[in-house]
C-alpha positions in Angstrom: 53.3 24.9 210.1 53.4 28.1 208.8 55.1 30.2 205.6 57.4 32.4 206.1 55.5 35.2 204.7 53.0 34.7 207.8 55.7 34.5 210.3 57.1 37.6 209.1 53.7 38.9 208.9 53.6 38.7 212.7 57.5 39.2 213.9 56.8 43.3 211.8 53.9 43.6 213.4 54.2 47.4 215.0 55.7 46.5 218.4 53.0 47.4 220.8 50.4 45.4 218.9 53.2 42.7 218.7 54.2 42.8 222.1 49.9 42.6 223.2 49.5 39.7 221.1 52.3 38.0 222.3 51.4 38.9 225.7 48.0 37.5 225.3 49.4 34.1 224.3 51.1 34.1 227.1 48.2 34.8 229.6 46.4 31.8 227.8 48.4 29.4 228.7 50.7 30.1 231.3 51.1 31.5 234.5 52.7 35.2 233.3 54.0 36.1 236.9 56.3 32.9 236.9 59.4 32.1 235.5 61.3 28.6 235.7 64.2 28.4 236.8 67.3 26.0 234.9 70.4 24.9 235.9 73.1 24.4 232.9 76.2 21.8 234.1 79.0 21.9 231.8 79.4 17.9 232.7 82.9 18.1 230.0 84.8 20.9 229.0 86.3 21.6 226.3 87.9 20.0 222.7 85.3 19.9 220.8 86.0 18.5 217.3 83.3 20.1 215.4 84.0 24.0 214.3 80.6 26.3 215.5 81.8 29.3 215.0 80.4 30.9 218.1 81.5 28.5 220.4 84.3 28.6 222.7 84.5 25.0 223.6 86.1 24.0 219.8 89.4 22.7 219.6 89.7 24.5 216.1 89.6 28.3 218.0 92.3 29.4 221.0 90.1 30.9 223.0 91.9 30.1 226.5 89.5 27.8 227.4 90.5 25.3 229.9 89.8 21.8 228.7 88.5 19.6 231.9 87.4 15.7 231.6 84.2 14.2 232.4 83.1 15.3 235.8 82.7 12.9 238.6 79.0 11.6 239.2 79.4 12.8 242.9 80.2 16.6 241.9 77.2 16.6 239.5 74.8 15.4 241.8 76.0 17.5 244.3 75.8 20.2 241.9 72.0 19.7 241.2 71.1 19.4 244.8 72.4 22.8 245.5 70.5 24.7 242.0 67.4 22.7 243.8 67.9 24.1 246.9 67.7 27.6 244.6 64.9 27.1 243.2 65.7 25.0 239.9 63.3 22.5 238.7 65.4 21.9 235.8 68.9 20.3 235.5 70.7 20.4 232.4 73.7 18.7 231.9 76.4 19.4 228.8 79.0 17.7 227.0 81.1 19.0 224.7 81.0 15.7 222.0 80.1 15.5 218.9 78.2 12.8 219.2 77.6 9.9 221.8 79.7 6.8 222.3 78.5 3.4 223.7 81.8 3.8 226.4 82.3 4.2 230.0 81.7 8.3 229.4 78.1 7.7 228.7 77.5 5.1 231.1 78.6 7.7 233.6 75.8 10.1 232.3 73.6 7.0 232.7 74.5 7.6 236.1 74.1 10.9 236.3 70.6 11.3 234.9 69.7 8.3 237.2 70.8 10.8 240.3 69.7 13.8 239.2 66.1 12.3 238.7 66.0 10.9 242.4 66.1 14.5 243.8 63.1 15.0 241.9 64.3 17.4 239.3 63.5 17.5 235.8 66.6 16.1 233.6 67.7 17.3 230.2 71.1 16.3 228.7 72.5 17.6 225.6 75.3 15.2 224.3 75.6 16.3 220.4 74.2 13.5 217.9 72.8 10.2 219.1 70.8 7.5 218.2 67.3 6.3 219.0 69.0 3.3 221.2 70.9 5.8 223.1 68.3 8.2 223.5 66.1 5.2 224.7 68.6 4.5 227.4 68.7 8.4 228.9 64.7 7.9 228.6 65.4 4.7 230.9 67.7 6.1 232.9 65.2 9.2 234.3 66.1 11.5 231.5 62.9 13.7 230.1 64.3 16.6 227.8 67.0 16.2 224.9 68.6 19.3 223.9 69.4 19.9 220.2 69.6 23.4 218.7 69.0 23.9 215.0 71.3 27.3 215.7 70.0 29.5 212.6 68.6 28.5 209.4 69.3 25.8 206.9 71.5 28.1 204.6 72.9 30.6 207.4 73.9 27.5 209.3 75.9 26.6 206.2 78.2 29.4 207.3 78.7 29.0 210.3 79.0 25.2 210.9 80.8 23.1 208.3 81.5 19.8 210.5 77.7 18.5 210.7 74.8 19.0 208.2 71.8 20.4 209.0 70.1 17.5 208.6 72.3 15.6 211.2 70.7 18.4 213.6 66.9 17.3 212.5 67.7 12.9 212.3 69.0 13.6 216.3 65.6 15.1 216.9 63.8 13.0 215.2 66.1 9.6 217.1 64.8 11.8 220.5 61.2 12.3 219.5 60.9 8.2 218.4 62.6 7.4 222.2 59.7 9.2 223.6 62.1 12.4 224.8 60.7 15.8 225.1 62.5 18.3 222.6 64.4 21.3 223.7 65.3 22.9 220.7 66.4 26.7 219.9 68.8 29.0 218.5 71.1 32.1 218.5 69.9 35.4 217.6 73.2 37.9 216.8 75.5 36.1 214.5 75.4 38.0 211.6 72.5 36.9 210.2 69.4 38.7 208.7 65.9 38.5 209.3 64.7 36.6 207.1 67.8 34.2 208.2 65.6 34.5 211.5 62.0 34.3 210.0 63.4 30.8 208.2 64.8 29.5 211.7 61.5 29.7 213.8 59.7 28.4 210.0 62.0 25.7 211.1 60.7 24.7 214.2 57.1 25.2 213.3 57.6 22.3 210.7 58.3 20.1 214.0 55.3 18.0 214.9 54.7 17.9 217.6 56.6 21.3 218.5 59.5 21.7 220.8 58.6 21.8 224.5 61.2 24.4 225.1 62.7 27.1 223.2 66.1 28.5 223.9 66.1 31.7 222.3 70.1 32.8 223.1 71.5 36.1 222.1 75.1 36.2 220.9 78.0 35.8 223.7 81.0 37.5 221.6 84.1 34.9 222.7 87.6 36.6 221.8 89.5 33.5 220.0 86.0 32.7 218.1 85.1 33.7 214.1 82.4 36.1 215.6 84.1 37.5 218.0 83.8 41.1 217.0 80.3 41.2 215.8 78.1 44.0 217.4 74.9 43.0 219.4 71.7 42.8 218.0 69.7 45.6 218.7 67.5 45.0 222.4 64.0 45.1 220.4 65.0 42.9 217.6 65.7 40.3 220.2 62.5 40.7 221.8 60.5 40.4 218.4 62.1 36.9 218.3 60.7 36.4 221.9 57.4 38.1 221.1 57.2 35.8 217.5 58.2 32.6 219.4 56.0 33.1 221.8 52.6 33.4 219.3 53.8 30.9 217.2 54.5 28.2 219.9 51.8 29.3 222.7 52.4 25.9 224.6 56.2 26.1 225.0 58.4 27.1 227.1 60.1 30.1 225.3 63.6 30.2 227.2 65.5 33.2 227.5 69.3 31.5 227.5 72.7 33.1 226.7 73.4 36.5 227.2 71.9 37.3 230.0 74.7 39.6 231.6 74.8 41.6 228.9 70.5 42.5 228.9 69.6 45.4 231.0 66.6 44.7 233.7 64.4 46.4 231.3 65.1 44.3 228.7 64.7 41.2 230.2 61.7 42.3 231.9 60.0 43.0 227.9 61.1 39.4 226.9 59.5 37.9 230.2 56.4 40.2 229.0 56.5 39.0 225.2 56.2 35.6 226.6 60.0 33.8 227.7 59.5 31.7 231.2 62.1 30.0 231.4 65.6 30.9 232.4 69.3 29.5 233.0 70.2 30.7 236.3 73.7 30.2 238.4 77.0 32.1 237.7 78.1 29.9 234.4 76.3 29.0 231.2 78.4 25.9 230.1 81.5 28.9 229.6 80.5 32.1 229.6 79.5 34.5 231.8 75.3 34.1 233.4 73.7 36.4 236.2 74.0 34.4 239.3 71.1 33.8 241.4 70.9 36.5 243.7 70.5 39.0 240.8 67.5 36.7 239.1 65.9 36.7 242.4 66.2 40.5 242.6 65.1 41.3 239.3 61.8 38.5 239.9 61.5 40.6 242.8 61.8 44.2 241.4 58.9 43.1 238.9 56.8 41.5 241.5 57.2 37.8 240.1 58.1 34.8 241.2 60.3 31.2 240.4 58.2 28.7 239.7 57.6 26.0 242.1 58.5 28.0 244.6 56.2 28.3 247.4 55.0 31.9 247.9 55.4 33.0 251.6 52.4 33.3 253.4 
């Protein structure tokens, strides 16, 4: 755990020395010419009853969504075999509840995560609140990652979330850490929030013991219909201070670079891969908005002389 004083300490570090450090970190402990690829299944769309501000899927905003039901077990499995095929070692699947039920809808994930599993891929679900029971039974079922963002800091989240508290966010974690889960936890950097709102967000996760195994650090994805629709985007290198920061403060996780892809430019994404992120969402969709498909990862990993992780590298 650290104060925030020292975490600020480091994110204003003068860049290049703040980029090396982070960079260094890196090297230590993982492979820096690598970067994992994730797939992100939007398993049911839409209807949301709780009121994020930033997110399309709520019932409270008319954002033109299209609400779907639960997807059938067959199309998700289907759907993992293919991002395999491309390269992803990680399936993620998404549901927009608030919380889960002991019904027929989490049976079916039951299923799901038992499929997904039997191709060999790592399984992460992110299903809003839940118990320890329930999050023994995804642990049963082949499930190894939870998903849970704390979004911002206690007080910014405040104002931007007034259907759950922020502790509902840490008693989930703490129901997935007891069931033996791995933790995927994060936030969203562009929401109007300061830096210090930023510096007491990654405090946040440092108090977690142990720490998150992965990191979604998500930039902003403006949805028209939304409260923060028509805030500007945060400037390229104050994202990548959050990568850079993450990355020394949490030297054995995955540090994920999530939403907002489309709207990075190569060289942007190629300083946050050099800060330290590793991990990426690949495929056309991420849940609802817009994500660089696959070809256009591959041809960046390419253009910078890296590669997807567990990929073999041709001979």
């Amino acid at each position: 755990m650290k104060t925030p004083a020292e975490i600020r300490a480091i994110h204003d570090l003068p860049f290049p020395e703040l980029l090396f450090r982070a960079a260094t970190v890196h090297r230590a402990h993982w492979e820096p010419t690598a970067i994992q690829f994730c797939t992100l299944d939007s398993i049911k769309t839409g209807a949301c009853p709780e009121d994020c501000a930033y997110c399309p899927q709520s019932a409270k905003y008319n954002t033109g969504l299209k609400v779907e039901p639960m997807k059938e077990v067959g199309a998700v499995l289907a759907g993992a075999a293919a991002a395999k095929a491309l390269g992803s070692t990680r399936y993620c699947m998404g549901a927009a509840w608030r919380e889960v039920k002991d019904d027929r809808n989490f049976e079916a994930v039951l299923e799901m995560v038992r499929g997904v599993a039997g191709l060999g891929m790592e399984v992460c679900v992110t299903l809003g609140m839940l118990d320890v029971d329930q999050a023994l039974r995804l642990k049963q079922a082949g499930c190894k990652v939870y998903n849970h963002n704390i979004d911002s800091s206690p007080d910014f989240y405040e104002t931007i979330i007034s259907t759950r508290r922020f502790e509902d966010r840490l008693r989930t974690i703490d129901a997935v850490r007891r069931a033996g889960l791995e933790v995927c936890c994060g936030g969203i950097v562009g929401m109007g929030e300061s830096v210090e709102h930023r510096i007491h967000f990654l405090q946040e996760l440092t108090e977690m013991d142990p720490a998150p195994e992965s990191i979604p650090i998500n930039h902003l994805v403006p949805v028209p219909g939304t409260p923060l629709a028509d805030l500007p985007p945060v400037p390229p290198l104050e994202f990548i201070r959050m990568i850079a920061t993450a990355r020394i403060l949490f030297p054995a996780s995955r540090i994920r670079l999530s939403a907002g892809r489309t709207a990075m430019s190569d060289e942007m994404q190629a300083l946050a891969f050099f800060a330290g992120a590793n991990s990426i969402f690949t495929g056309d969709r991420l849940l609802t908005t817009p994500n660089p498909g696959e070809d256009r990862d591959l041809g960046l990993l390419k253009a910078l002389g890296m590669r997807v992780e567990g990929v073999p590298v041709p001979a």
